[in-house]
C-alpha positions in Angstrom: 37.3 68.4 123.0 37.7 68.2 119.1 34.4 69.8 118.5 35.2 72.6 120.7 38.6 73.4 119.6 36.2 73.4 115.8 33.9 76.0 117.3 37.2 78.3 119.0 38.4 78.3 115.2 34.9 79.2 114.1 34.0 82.3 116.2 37.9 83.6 115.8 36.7 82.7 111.4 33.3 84.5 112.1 34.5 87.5 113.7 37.9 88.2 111.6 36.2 90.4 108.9 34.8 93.1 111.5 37.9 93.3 113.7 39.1 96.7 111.7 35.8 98.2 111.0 34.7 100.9 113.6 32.3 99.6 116.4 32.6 96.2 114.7 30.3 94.8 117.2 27.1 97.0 116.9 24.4 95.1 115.3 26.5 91.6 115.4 24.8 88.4 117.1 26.2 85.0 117.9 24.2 82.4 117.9 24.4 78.8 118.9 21.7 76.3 118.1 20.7 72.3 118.3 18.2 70.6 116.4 16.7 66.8 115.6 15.3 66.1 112.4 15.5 63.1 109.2 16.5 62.8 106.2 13.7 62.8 103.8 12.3 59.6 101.9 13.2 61.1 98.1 14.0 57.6 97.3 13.2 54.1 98.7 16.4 53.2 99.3 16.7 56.1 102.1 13.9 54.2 103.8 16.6 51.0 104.4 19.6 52.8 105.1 18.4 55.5 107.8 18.3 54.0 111.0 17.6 57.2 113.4 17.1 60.8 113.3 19.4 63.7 111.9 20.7 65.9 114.8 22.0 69.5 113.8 24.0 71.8 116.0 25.2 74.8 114.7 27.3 78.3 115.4 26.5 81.1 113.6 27.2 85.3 113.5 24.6 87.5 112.2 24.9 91.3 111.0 22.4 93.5 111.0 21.6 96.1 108.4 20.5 100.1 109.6 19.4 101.6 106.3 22.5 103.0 105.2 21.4 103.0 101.5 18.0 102.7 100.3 18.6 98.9 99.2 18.7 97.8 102.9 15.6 100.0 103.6 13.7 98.6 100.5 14.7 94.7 101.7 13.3 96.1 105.2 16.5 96.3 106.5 18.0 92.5 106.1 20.7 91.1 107.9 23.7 88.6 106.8 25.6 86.3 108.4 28.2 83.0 108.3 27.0 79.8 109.9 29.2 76.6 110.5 27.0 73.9 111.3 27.4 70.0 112.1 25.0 66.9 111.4 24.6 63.4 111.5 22.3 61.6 108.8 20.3 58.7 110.4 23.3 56.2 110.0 26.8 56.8 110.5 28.4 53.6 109.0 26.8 54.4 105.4 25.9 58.0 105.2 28.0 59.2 107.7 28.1 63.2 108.9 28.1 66.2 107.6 30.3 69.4 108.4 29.1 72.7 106.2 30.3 76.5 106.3 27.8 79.1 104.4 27.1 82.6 104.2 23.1 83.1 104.7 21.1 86.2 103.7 18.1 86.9 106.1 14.9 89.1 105.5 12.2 90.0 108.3 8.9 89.0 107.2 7.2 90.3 110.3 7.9 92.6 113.4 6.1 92.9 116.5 7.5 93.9 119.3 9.7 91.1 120.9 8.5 89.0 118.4 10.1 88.4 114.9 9.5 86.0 112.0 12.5 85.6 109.3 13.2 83.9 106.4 17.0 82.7 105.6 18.4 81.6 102.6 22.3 80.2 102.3 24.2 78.8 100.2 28.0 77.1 100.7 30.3 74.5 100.9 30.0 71.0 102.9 31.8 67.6 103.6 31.1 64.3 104.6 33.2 61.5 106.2 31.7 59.3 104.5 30.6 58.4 100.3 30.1 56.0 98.0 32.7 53.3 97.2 32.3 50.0 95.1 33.7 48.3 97.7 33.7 49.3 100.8 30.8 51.7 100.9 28.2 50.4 97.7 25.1 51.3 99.8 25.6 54.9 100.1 24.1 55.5 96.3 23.3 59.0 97.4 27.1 60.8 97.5 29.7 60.2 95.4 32.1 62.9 96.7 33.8 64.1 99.7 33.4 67.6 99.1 29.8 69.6 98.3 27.7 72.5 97.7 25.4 73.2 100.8 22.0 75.0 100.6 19.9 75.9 103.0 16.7 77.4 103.9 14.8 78.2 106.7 12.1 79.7 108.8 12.8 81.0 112.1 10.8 82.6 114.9 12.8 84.9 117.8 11.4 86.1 121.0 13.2 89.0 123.1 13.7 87.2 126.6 16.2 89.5 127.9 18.0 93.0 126.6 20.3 91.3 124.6 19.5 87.8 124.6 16.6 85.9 122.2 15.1 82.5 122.1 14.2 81.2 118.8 12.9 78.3 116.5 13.1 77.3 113.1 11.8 74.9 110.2 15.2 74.2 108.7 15.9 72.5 105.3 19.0 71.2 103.9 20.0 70.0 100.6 24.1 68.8 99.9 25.2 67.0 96.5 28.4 67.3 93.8 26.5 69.6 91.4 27.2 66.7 89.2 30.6 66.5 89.6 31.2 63.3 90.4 28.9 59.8 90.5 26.9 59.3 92.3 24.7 62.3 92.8 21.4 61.8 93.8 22.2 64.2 96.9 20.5 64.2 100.6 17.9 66.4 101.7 17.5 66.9 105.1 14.5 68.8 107.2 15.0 69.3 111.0 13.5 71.2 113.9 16.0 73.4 115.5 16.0 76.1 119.1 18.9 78.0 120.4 19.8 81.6 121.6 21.1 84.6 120.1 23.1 86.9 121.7 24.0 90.7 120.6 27.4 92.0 121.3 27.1 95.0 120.5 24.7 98.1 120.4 22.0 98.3 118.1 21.9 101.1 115.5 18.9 103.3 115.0 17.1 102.7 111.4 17.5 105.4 109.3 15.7 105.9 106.0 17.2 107.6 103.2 13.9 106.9 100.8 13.5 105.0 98.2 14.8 105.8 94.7 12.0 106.4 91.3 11.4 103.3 89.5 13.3 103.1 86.0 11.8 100.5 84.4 14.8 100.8 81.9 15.6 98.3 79.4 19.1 96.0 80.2 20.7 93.5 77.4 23.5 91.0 78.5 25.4 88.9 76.5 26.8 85.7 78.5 29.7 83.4 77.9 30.4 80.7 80.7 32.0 76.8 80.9 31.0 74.4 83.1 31.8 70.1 83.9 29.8 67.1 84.0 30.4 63.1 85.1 28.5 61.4 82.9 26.0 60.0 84.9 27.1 56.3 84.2 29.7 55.6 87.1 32.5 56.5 85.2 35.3 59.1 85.8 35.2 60.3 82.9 34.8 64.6 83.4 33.2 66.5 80.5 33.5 70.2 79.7 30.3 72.2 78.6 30.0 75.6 77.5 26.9 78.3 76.9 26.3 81.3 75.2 22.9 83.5 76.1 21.6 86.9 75.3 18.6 88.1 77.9 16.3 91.4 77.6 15.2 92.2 81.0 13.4 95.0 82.3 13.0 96.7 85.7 9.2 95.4 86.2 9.8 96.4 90.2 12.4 97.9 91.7 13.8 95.1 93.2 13.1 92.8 90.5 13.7 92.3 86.7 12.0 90.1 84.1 13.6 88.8 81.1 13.2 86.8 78.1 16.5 85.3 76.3 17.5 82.3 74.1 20.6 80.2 75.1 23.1 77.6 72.6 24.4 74.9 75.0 27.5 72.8 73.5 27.9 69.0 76.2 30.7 67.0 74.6 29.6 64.0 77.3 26.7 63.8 74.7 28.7 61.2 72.9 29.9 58.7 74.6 26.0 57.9 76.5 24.2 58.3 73.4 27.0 55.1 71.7 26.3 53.6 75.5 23.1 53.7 75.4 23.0 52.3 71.6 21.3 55.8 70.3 21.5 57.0 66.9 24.5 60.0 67.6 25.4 62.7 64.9 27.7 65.5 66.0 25.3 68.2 65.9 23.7 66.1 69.0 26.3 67.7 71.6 24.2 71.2 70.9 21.0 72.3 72.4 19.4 75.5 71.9 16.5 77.3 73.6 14.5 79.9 75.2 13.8 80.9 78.7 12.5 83.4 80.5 13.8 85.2 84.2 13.2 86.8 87.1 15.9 88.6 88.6 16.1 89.8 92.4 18.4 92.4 92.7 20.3 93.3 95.9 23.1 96.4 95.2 25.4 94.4 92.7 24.3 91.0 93.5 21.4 89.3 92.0 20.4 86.1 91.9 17.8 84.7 88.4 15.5 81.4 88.1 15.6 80.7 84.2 13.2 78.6 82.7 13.5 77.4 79.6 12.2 75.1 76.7 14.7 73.4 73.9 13.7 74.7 70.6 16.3 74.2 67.6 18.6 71.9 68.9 17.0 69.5 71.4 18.4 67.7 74.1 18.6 63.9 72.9 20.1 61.9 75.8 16.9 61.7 78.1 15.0 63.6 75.6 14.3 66.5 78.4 11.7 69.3 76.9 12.6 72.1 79.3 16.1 73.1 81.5 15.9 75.3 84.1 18.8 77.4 85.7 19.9 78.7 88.9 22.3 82.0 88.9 24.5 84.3 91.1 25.8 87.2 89.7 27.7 89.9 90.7 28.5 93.3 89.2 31.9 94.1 88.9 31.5 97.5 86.7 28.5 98.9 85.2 29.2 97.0 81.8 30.9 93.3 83.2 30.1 90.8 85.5 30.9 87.6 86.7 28.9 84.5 87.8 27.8 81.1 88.8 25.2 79.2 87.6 23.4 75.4 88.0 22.1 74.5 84.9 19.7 71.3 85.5 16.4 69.4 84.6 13.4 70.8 86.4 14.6 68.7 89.7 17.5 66.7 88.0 20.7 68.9 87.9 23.1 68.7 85.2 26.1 70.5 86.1 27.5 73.6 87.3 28.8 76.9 85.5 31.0 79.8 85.9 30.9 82.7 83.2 30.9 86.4 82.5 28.9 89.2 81.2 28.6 91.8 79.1 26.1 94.3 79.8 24.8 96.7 76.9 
């Protein structure tokens, strides 16, 4: 009864910012879905705890796009949605379950007929009833928070059985952790097999096509200020601030996508206290690095979302003596000169902590 008074809330959530549109049900879908899966071996220790399989279930809405601007028609007309979703992890007394809520972005790969292929991509917030404690939890080495950012990714397959009504599949991946914001943080990745039904409300709107805008390939400089947090990785609850400061060149290599080239100065005041833990050598000019990276930048209206790659160069990073970083952004145009954003910066698969900043846009 609990979970379906949960799933009430969530379609009354899901539907609340279409009530006042016109037609707010064309091109909307509900879908409901269950799948069975584990959580994956990163670490031997996952190997001891899990003690059965993951199994997923899952309510989500789903808004399609009809080429109303020529960004949906060059994405191929993409669709976007809110999911709330529900798991176990293989053992309930140590790693407990998982409830997550995310927006999801979803593009069609491939189109025949009744038959449809898509890739999803969403990103959001999770919790878990259960994490690690010192004493009454020390075997769950993997969470050390309540609260989480969710990812998710998948591939799903639909199939037209009826008018309104579609069966699909999907190759679902899940990854939850802290961003570093409290110990520990190793973070649970999850892969499952799911199936459900999807069912569309309303009408479907016929595609229009406006046609596509010239390609620039115009030159954009940003200048970027942002502050972030970190635990410092030793158990402690300690929390330490971080800052960055970046210029990037990019240009418009596609129309959809931007390359860059850029140099950062990161400034970590938890660089002091692990180097004296860890007996290192410390001088104060040790809590800057310095580098540069390159991008690539998808672009959707004024969202985009950048991979950076980087190598230290000036300033290196001294605690675990990492070569290159790596960073993860969202960003979001506010006016044609500012933007805000959110970033992960981290350690090719090791993540260090999590940013929020603003740009300036020359």
């Amino acid at each position: 009864m609990q979970i379906g008074r949960y799933f009430l809330l969530a379609i009354l959530l899901l539907s609340s910012p279409f009530i006042h549109a016109q037609k707010w049900h064309d091109d909307l879908e509900i879908g409901i879905d269950q799948g069975i899966g584990y959580v994956l071996p990163e670490y031997r220790f996952f190997n001891l705890i899990t003690q059965d399989y993951a199994y997923n279930y899952e309510l989500s809405l789903l808004k399609k796009s009809s080429g109303k601007n020529s960004w949906e028609q060059l994405y191929n007309y993409p669709a976007y949605g809110l999911r709330i979703m529900h798991s176990t992890l293989g053992n309930n007394e140590v790693l407990g379950k998982v409830w997550g809520i995310y927006p999801y972005f979803q593009l069609t790969l491939f189109n025949y007929r009744k038959f449809q292929l898509n890739s999803q991509i969403g990103l959001g917030y999770s919790r878990v009833n259960r994490k690690y404690d010192a004493e009454t939890n020390f075997l769950n080495v993997a969470i050390g928070s309540y609260g989480n950012a969710h990812f998710n990714a998948r591939l799903i397959a639909s199939y037209q059985i009826l008018d309104r009504l579609k069966l699909r599949t999907a190759l679902n991946l899940d990854h939850f952790s802290n961003a570093n914001t409290a110990e520990p943080n190793l973070g649970i990745n999850y892969l499952t097999w799911m199936s459900g039904l999807s069912y569309s409300i309303g009408e479907s709107s016929p595609k229009q096509k406006p046609g596509l805008p010239e390609k620039s390939g115009y030159l954009e400089q940003e200048l970027m200020f942002s502050v972030g947090g970190k635990r410092s990785r030793l158990l402690s609850s300690d929390f330490y601030r971080t800052h960055g400061f970046s210029y990037e060149l990019r240009k418009q290599s596609f129309r959809a996508l931007h390359l860059g080239l850029g140099a950062d100065l990161f400034y970590d005041t938890s660089v002091k206290d692990r180097m004296k833990k860890e007996g290192k050598n410390y001088r104060s000019q040790d809590q800057f690095q310095s580098g540069l990276h390159i991008s690539q930048t998808l672009v959707y209206q004024r969202f985009s979302l950048t991979l950076q790659e980087g190598i230290y160069l000036g300033f290196r990073e001294k605690v675990e003596n990492h070569r290159f970083y790596t960073r993860g952004i969202a960003k979001y145009k506010v006016k044609e000169h500012f933007a805000v954003r959110i970033a992960m910066k981290s350690h090719l698969h090791i993540l260090d902590y999590p940013e929020i900043g603003v740009g300036w846009i020359l």
